[in-house]
N, C-alpha and C positions, 0 to 999 in steps of 0.2 A: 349438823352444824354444832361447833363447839358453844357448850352456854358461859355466856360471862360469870364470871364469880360473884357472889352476893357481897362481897367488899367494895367498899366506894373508893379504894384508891388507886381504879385502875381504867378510871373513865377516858373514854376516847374522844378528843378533841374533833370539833369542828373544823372542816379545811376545807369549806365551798360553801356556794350559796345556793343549791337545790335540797328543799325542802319536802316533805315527803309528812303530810296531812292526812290522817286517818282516820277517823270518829268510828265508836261504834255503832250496831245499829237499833241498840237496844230505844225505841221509839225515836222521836228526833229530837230528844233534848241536848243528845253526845253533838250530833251534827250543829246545832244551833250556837254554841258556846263556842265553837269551831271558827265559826264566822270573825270573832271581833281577833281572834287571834290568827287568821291565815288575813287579814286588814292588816295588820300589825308586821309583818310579816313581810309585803310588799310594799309598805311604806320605809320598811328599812331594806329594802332593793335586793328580796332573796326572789327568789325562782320556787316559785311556789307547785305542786303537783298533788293531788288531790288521787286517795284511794277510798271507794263507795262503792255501792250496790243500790237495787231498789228506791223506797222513798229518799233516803239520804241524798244517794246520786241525783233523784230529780230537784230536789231544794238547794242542792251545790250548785247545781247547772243555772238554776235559776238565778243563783247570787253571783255565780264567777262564772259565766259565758264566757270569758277570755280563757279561764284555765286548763289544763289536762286533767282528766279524771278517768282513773286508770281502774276497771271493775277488778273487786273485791269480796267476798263472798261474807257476807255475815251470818252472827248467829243466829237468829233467825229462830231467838227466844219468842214460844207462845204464852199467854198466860192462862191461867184458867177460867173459868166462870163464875166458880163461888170463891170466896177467898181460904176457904177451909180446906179447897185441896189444892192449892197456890203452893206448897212444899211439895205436895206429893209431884206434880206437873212438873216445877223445875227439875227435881232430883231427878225425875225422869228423861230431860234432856240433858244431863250433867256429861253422858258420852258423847254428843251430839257435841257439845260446846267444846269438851276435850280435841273433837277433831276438829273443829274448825282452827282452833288456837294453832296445830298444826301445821292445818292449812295452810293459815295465813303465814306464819312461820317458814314456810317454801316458798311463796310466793312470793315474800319479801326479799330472801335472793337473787331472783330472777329480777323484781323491781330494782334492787338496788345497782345492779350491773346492767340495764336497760337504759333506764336514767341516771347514773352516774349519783345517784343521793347519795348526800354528803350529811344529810340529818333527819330524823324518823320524829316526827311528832306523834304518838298514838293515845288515843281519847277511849280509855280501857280497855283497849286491844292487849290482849296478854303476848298475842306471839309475836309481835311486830320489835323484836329484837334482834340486833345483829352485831359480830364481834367486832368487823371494823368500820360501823358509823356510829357516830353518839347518839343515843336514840334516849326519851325524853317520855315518863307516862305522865298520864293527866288522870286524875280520880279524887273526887271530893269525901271517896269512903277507905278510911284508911282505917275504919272502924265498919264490921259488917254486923249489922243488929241481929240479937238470934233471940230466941227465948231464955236461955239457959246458957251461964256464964263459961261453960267449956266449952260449948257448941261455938259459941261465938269467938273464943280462943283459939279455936281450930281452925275457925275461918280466917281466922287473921294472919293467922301461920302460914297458911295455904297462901293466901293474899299476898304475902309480901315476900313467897319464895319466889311468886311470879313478876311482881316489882323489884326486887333485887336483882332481875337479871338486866334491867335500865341502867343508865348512865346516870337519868338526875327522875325526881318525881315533881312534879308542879301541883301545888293544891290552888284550886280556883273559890279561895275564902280569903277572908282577912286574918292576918293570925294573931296570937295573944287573946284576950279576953271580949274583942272585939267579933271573935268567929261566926259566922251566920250558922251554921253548921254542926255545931256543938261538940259532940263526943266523935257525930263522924270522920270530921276533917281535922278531931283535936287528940289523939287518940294517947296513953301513957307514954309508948312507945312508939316512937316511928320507924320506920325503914332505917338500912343499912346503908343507904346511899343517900347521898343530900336530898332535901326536901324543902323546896321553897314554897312561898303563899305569894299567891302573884295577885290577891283583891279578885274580887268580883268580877264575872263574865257576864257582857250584856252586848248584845248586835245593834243594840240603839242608843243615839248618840243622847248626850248626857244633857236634855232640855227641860231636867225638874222643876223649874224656876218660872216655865211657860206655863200659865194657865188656861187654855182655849176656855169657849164656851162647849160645854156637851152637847153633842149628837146622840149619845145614846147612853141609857141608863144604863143597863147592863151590856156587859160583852162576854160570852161565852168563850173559851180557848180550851176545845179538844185537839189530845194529845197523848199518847202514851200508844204501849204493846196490845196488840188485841188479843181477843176478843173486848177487853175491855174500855177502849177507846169508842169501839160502837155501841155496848151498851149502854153507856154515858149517854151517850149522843142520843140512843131512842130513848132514854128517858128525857133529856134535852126538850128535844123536839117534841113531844107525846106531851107535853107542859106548859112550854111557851106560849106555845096557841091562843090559852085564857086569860093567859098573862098582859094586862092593859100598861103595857110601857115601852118605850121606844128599845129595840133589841137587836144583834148582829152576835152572830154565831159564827166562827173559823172551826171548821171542821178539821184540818190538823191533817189534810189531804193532797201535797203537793204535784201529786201524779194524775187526780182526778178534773175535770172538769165541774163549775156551779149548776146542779141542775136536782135541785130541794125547792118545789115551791114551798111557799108560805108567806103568814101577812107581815113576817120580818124577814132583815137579810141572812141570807145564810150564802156564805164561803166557803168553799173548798180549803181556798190558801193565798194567804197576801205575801207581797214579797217584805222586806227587811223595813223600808222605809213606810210604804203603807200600812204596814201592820201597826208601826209607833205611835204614826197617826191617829188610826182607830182604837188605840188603846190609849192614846191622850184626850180623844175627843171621848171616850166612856168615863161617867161618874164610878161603876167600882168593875172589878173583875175577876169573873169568875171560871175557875182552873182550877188541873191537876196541882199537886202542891210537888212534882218533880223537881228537884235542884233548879235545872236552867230555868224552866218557867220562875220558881221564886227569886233568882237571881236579878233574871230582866227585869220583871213586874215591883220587887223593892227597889231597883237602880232609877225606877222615875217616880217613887214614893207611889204607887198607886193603895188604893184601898179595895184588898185583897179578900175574895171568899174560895180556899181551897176545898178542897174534895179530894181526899187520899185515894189512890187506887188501893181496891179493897185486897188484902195481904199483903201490900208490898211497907213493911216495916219501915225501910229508909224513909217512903211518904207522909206515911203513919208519925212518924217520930218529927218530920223538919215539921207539918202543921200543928201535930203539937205545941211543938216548942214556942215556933213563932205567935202561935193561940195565947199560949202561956203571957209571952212577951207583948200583946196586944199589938202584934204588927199585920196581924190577920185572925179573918173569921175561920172558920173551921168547922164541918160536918162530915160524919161518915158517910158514905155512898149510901149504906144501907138502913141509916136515921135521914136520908134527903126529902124531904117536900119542901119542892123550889119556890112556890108561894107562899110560903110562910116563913120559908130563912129567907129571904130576899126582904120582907118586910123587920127581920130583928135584924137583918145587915143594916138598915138606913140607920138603926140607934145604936151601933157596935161604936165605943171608945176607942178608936185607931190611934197607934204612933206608929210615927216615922222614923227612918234612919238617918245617916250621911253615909253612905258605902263609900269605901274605895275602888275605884274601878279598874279596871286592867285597860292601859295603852300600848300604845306603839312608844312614849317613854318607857313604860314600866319593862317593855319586852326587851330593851338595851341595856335595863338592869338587873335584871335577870340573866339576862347573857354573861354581863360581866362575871357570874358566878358560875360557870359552865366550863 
């Protein structure tokens, strides 16, 4: 297939209403931030078509039982164990990833002429480009962190030969000085094709202003690539136990069924609205500091204890920051005992935001730039 040129003045207009939804699978944060936007979507009367695999597919299905979702092969990124050899691990599947892009890059012809898509939304899918539909990436890292300022130049370069072959890029931050994101989604230079900031992605409706009474002091939200999401978890749970406070844990498992005893609750996986629920009825919460999760969890002001997946820099860097900015608490995996941050969380100085969030307005104006 021919690649589009890295120039933005030869974008291909939209001329239908079947849409074509693709998240990566890199944990389920791609898929999550997916939601308020395929809502958005069907509220302005397109024809919505969902591409997935594995967990993704089973939390799509869960949220859109009405829709198509048509398998899709991801990559099917591991991480490692220690976070020391977290480079060594990726670079090791850097061929792996090259074929899947690919992949998905063939198989997007075949979608495209099966369903007649008329527009490609991909959620850092690098191959899900095509000459003649206008296809649209989504990534809040237009800055990839590296140790060392050529390394991270190079990635950048690499980065946006694979975004210039898009039609438009969507950053899911605020933009100007406002950014949640900072250097990621704020980067010197951007891409060679438009670049808009469409606010904040959150699947839960905007009820900051509700105050329940608590059900539970803490709430736990595992999440991310494994191995690391399980070892979270069995230190989680290996802890809790002694822990004298009311507790509920989301295992970040949409395929599995609940079956964890113990003397608190523990979840597999809530759907969209019950999840809001349980994370409005928790006094604070505690998660990966991934993009989406921070996105959701600051869109209802909550009071935030992150935990970086240990190597992965982009994590590393948003808890900082926000650390920094007192918008959350912050520990490394590897400095964690949950009974004793849980007790300097109750006296952490929190502030709040006002985010702007992404609608079904915002998505018609947006459009209008397309």
């Amino acid at each position: 297939m021919i690649k589009k040129s890295s120039t933005p003045n030869i974008s291909v207009k939209i001329k239908g209403k079947n849409v074509l939804v693709a998240p990566l699978d890199w944990g389920l944060g791609h898929t999550t931030r997916c939601i308020p936007i395929i809502n958005a979507l069907i509220i302005n009367h397109y024809h919505v078509i969902l591409a997935a695999s594995g967990k993704s597919a089973a939390l799509l299905q869960k949220e859109f039982p009405h829709l198509t979702i048509v398998p899709l092969a991801g990559y099917h990124v591991q991480y490692a164990q220690s976070s020391k050899w977290l480079p060594v691990k990726l670079l090791l599947q850097v061929p792996k990833i090259i074929r899947a892009i690919k992949n998905e890059h063939a198989v997007l012809n075949e979608m495209v002429q099966q369903y007649s898509i008329n527009w490609v939304i991909s959620d850092n899918r690098f191959g899900l480009y095509h000459p003649a539909v206008h296809c649209t990436f989504i990534t809040h890292q237009l800055t990839i962190l590296a140790p060392y300022q050529w390394l991270r130049n190079l990635l950048q370069r690499i980065n946006y030969q694979y975004i210039n072959r898009f039609d438009t890029c969507w950053v899911p931050d605020m933009g100007g000085d406002e950014g949640l994101a900072g250097i990621l989604s704020h980067p010197k230079q951007l891409p060679a094709i438009p670049v808009q900031y469409m606010g904040m992605l959150s699947r839960f409706e905007n009820t900051a202003s509700f105050h329940p009474g608590y059900v539970y002091d803490y709430c736990f939200l595992l999440s991310g690539p494994e191995p690391q999401r399980t070892l979270l978890e069995n230190i989680v749970l290996s802890k809790i136990e002694q822990i004298d406070a009311s507790i509920i844990v989301l295992r970040g498992l949409p395929e599995q069924a609940n079956a964890i005893k113990s003397k608190h609750n523990i979840l597999s996986h809530l759907p969209g609205k019950a999840l809001q629920q349980v994370i409005e009825q928790s006094k604070f919460v505690i998660a990966r500091s991934g993009y989406t999760t921070v996105m959701e969890l600051l869109s209802l002001q909550k009071k935030c204890f992150f935990i970086p997946t240990p190597g992965q820099t982009e994590q590393e860097y948003l808890a900082e920051r926000l650390a920094d900015l007192q918008l959350c608490f912050m520990v490394k995996q590897e400095h964690l005992n949950i009974a004793e941050q849980l007790t300097a969380l109750e006296q952490f100085p929190f502030k709040t935001i006002q985010p702007k969030i992404f609608t079904a307005q915002q998505l018609k104006l947006l459009m209008q730039n397309l």
